[in-house]
C-alpha positions as CSV (number, residue, x, y, z in Angstrom):
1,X,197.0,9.8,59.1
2,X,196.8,9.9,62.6
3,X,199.9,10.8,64.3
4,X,201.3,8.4,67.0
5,X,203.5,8.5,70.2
6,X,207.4,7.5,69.7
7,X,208.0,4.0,70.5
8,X,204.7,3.3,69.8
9,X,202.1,2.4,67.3
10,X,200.6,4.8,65.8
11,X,197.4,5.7,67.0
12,X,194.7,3.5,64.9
13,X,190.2,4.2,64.7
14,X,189.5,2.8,67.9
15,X,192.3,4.1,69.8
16,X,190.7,7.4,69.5
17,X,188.3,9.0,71.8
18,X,185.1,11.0,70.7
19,X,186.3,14.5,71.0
20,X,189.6,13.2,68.7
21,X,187.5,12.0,66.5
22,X,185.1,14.8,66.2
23,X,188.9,16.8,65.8
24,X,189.2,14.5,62.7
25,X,186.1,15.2,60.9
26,X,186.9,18.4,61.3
27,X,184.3,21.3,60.7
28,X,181.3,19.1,59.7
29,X,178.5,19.6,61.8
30,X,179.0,18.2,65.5
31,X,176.4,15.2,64.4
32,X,178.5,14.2,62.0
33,X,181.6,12.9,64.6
34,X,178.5,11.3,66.5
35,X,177.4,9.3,63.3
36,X,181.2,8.4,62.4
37,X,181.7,7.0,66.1
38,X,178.2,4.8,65.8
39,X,179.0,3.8,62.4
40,X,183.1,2.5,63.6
41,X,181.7,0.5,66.7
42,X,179.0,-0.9,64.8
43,X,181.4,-2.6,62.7
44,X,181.3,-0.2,58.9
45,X,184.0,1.1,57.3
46,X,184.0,4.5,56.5
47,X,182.5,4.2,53.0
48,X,180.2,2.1,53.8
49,X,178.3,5.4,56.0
50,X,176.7,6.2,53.3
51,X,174.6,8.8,55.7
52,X,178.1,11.3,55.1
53,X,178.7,13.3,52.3
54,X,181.4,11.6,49.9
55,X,184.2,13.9,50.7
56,X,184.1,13.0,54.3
57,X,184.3,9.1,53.6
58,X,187.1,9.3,51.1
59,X,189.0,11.6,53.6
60,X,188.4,9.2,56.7
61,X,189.5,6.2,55.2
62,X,192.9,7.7,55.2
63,X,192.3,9.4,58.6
64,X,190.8,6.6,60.5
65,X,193.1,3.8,59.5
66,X,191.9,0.0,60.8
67,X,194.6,-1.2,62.8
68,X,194.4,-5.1,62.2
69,X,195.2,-6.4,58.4
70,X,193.8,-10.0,57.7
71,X,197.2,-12.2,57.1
72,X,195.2,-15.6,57.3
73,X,192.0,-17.1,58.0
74,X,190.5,-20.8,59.2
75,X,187.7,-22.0,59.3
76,X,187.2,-25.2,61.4
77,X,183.8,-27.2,62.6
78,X,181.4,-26.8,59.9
79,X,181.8,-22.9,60.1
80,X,181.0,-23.3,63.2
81,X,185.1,-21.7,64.4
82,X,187.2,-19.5,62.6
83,X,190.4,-18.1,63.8
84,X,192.1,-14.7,62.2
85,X,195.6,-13.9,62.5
86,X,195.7,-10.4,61.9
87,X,199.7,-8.3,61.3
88,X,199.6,-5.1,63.4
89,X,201.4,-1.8,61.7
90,X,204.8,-2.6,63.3
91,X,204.4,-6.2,61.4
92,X,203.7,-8.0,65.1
93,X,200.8,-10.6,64.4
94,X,198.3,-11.7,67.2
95,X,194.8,-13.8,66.8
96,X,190.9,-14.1,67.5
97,X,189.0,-16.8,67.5
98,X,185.1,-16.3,67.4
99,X,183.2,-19.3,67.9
100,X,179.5,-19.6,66.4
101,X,176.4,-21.5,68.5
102,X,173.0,-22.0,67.1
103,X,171.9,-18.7,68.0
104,X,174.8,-16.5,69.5
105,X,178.4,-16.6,69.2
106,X,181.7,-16.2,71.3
107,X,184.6,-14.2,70.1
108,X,188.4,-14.8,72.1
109,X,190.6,-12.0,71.5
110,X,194.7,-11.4,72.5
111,X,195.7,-8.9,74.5
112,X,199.3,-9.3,73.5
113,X,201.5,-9.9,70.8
114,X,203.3,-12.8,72.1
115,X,203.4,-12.9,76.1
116,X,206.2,-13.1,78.8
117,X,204.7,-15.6,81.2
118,X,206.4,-18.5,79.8
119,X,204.0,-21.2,80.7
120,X,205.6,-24.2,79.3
121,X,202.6,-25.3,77.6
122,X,201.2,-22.8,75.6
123,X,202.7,-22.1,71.8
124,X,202.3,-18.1,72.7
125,X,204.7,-18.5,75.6
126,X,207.1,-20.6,73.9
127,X,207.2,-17.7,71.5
128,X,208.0,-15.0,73.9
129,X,206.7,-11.2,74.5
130,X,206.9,-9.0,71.5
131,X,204.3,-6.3,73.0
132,X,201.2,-5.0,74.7
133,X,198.6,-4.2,72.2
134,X,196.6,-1.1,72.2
135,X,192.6,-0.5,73.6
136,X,192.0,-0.1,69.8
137,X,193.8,-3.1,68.7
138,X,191.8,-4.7,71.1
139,X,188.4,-3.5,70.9
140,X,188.7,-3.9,66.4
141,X,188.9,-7.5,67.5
142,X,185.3,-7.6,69.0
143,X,183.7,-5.5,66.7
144,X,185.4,-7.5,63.4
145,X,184.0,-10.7,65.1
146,X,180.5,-9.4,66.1
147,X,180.4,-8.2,62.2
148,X,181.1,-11.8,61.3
149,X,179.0,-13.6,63.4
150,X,175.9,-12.1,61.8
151,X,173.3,-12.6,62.0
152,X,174.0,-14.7,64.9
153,X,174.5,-12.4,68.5
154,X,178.1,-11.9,69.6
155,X,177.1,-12.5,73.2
156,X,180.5,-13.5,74.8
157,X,183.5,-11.6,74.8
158,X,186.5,-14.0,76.6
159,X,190.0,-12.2,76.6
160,X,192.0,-15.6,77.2
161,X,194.4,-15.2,73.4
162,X,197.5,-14.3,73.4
163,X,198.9,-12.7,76.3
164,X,198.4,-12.0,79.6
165,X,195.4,-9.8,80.0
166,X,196.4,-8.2,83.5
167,X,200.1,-7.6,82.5
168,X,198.3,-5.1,79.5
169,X,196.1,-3.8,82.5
170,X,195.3,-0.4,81.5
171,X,194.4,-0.9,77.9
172,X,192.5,-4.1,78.6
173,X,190.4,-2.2,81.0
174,X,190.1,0.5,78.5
175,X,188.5,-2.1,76.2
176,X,186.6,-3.4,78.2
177,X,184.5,-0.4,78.9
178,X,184.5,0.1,75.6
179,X,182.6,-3.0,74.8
180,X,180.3,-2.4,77.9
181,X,179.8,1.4,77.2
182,X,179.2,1.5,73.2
183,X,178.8,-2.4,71.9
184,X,176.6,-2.6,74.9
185,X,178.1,-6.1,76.5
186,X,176.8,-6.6,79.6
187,X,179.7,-7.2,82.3
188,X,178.7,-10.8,82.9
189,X,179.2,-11.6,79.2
190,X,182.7,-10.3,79.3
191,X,185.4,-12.6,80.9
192,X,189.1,-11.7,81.9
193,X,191.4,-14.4,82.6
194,X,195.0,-14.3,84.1
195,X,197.2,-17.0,84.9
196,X,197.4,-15.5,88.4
197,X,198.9,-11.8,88.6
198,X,197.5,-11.1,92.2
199,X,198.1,-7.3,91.8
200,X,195.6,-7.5,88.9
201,X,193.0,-9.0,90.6
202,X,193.2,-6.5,93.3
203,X,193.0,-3.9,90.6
204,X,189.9,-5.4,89.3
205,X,188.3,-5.6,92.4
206,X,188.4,-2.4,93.0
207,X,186.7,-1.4,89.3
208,X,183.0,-0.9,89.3
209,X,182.3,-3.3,86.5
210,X,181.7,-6.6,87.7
211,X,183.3,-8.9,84.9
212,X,184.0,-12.7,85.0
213,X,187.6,-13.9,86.2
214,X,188.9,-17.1,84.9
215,X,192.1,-18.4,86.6
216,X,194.5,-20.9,84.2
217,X,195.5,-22.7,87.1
218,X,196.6,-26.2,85.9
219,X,198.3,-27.2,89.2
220,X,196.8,-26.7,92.7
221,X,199.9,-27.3,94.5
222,X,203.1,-24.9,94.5
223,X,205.7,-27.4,93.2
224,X,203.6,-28.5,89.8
225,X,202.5,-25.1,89.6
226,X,206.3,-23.5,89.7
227,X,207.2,-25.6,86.8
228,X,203.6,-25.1,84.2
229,X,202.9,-21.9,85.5
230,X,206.4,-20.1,86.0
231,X,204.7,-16.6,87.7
232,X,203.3,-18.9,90.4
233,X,207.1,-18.5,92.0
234,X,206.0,-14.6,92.4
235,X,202.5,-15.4,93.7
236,X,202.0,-18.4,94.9
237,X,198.7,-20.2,95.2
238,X,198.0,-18.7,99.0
239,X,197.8,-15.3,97.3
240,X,196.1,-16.6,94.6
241,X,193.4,-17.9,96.1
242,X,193.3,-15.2,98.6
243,X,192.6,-12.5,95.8
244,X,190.1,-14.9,94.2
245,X,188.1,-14.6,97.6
246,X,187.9,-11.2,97.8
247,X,187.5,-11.2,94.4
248,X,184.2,-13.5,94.5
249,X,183.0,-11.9,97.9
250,X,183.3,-8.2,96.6
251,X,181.4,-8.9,92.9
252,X,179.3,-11.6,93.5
253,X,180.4,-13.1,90.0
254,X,181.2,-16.8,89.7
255,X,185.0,-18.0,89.3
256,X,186.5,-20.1,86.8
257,X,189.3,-22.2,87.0
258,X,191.0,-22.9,83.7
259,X,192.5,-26.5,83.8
260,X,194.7,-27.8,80.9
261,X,194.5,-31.3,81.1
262,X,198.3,-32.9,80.2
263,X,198.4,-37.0,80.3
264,X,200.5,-37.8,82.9
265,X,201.2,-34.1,84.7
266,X,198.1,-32.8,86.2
267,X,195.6,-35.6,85.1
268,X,195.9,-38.3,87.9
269,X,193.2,-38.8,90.7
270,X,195.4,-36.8,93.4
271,X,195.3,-33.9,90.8
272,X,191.4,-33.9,91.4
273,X,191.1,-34.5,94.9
274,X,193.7,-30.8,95.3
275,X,192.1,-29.2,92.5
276,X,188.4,-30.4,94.4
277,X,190.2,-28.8,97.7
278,X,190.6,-25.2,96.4
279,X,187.4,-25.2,94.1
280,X,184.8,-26.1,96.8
281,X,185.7,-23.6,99.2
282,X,185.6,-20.7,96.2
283,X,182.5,-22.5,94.7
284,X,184.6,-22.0,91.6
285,X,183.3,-23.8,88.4
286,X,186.3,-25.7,86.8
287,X,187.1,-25.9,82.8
288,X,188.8,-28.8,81.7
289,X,190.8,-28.6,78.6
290,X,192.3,-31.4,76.9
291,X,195.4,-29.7,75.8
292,X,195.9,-28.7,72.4
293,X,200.3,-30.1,71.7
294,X,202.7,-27.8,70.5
295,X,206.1,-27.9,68.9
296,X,207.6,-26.8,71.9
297,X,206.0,-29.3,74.7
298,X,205.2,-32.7,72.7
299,X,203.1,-34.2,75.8
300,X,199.4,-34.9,74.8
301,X,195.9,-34.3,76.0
302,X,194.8,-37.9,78.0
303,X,192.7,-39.7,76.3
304,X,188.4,-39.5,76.1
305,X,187.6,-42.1,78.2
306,X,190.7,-40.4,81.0
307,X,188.9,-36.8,80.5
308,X,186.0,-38.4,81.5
309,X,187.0,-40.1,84.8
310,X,189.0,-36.9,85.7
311,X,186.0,-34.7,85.0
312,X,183.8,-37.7,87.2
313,X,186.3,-37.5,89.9
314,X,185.5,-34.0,90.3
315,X,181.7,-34.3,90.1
316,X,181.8,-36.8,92.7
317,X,183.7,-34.2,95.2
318,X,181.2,-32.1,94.9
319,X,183.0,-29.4,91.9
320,X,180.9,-28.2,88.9
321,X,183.3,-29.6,85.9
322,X,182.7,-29.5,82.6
323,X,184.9,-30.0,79.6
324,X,185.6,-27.6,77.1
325,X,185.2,-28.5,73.8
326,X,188.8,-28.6,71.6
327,X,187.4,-26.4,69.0
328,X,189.6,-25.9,66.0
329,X,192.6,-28.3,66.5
330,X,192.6,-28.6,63.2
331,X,193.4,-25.1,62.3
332,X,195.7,-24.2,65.0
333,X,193.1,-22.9,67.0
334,X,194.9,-23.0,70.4
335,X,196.3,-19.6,71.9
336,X,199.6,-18.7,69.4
337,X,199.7,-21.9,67.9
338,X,198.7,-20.3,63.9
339,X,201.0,-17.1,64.4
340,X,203.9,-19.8,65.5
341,X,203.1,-21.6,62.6
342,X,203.7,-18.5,60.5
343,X,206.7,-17.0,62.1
344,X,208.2,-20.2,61.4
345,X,207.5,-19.9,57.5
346,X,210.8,-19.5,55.5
């Protein structure tokens, strides 16, 4: 087993680098660690590379343990949407989604367990932080779901699960070079949302990969934003948007703003016309998502036909709107709603 650092998990297969995984196949030939790292990010378990002698697999499927253990699966929309929740070695549970198209397919991973941002909305910050997951523990996600969505193309890699992707900075990063450097996702397939840590964005401005950022706005004025979005009190939306500039003007890459659509909160035609004001200047494409109700904040999605106008309202300023498909409401699908649903088992 691989040994760990105190206070944290121990150290699982894609937490390891190639030199500590050549250290654990030991004296084999030096083609050998080469073939194991290949076969792990291609998605097969260690007896399954059948290209290594038999001694090798039994030993590395004690020495190279997964780090994710399937606890429950959905499946939602004709197979089109399942959603894992997966119990970590120290028992914490997180989830991916992966979402299947005619001829490619999406996966949404956590980059928490839990998360601490406390946006009054969302089942995984009702639930609170329990910890930052690992590069490993993020990067098993992907390559679990590109294994599933065979033979379909795992195209899209969207880290907007649980947590808050820029409070985990350094291990989200990690990842996703990972994915660019050995799954071979191209930047502008890999998307990293935030619900508006401006230090983060200025971190990721400065990295030489030019990924997507999505923004969960929901509010584009300071008072509604204090009360969905508590961070907002921290950085408020001059920052915000600020970063997001420099953001767009530095990689060239096209901004997202994340809008959770709540009936009677942010869903009224002056919640358009200030939303319009910040996305027009950004040329920022705007995701509208009928939200998904929780135990914890009973208020509904608006209706179709209120979607609609809000999403026309928009057009007619001038903003790129679409609406996001609810995918998977019927199986908790929504960020931390199936691993609330379990903690709250007897």
């Amino acid at each position: 087993m691989i040994g760990g650092v105190p206070g944290r998990p121990p150290a699982t297969r894609f937490d390891l680098t190639p030199p500590e995984v050549a250290a654990v196949v030991g004296d084999e030939p030096a083609y050998r660690a080469r073939q194991v790292w290949a076969g792990l990010h291609a998605g097969r378990e260690p007896e399954e590379m059948t290209e290594l002698p038999a001694a090798l697999r039994d030993r590395l499927a004690t020495d190279l343990p997964a780090a994710l253990r399937l606890e429950h699966e959905s499946t939602s929309d004709g197979g089109d949407t399942d959603k894992w929740l997966w119990r970590l070695s120290d028992g914490a549970a997180v989830e991916t989604v992966l979402m299947r198209y005619p001829d490619r397919a999406t996966v949404c991973v956590s980059t928490q367990a839990g998360c601490a941002m406390a946006c009054s909305f969302c089942a995984t910050g009702q639930a609170g932080f329990t910890r930052h997951l690992t590069t490993g523990e993020i990067v098993e996600q992907v390559v679990r779901a590109r294994r599933s969505a065979l033979p379909r193309r795992l195209s899209n890699v969207v880290f907007m699960g649980m947590g808050e992707p820029l409070a985990n900075y350094g291990p989200v990063w990690a990842a996703v070079e990972r994915l660019h450097h050995e799954l071979g996702l191209s930047a502008r397939h890999l998307t990293v949302s935030t619900v508006g840590l401006v230090p983060g964005i200025r971190r990721l401005t400065s990295e030489t990969l030019p990924v997507n950022l999505a923004v969960s706005l929901h509010a584009a004025n300071d008072t509604l934003r204090d009360e969905l979005v508590p961070i907002n009190r921290r950085y408020p939306l001059a920052d915000l948007l600020a970063a997001c500039r420099d953001y767009v003007t530095a990689k060239g890459r096209r901004l997202s703003f994340e809008w959770a659509l709540i009936d009677g909160v942010n869903d009224r035609p002056a919640d358009a016309d200030e939303l319009a004001g910040v996305a027009i200047p950004l040329a920022a494409h705007v995701n509208l998502i009928p939200l998904n109700p929780t135990p914890g904040y009973l208020v509904r999605g608006p209706s179709p036909a209120a979607v609609r106008a809000f999403r026309d309202r928009l057009r007619g300023l001038g903003v790129n709107a679409t609406v996001r498909r609810n995918r998977g409401a019927d199986i908790d699908a929504a960020c931390g709603q199936l691993a609330a649903r379990a903690a709250a088992r007897p």
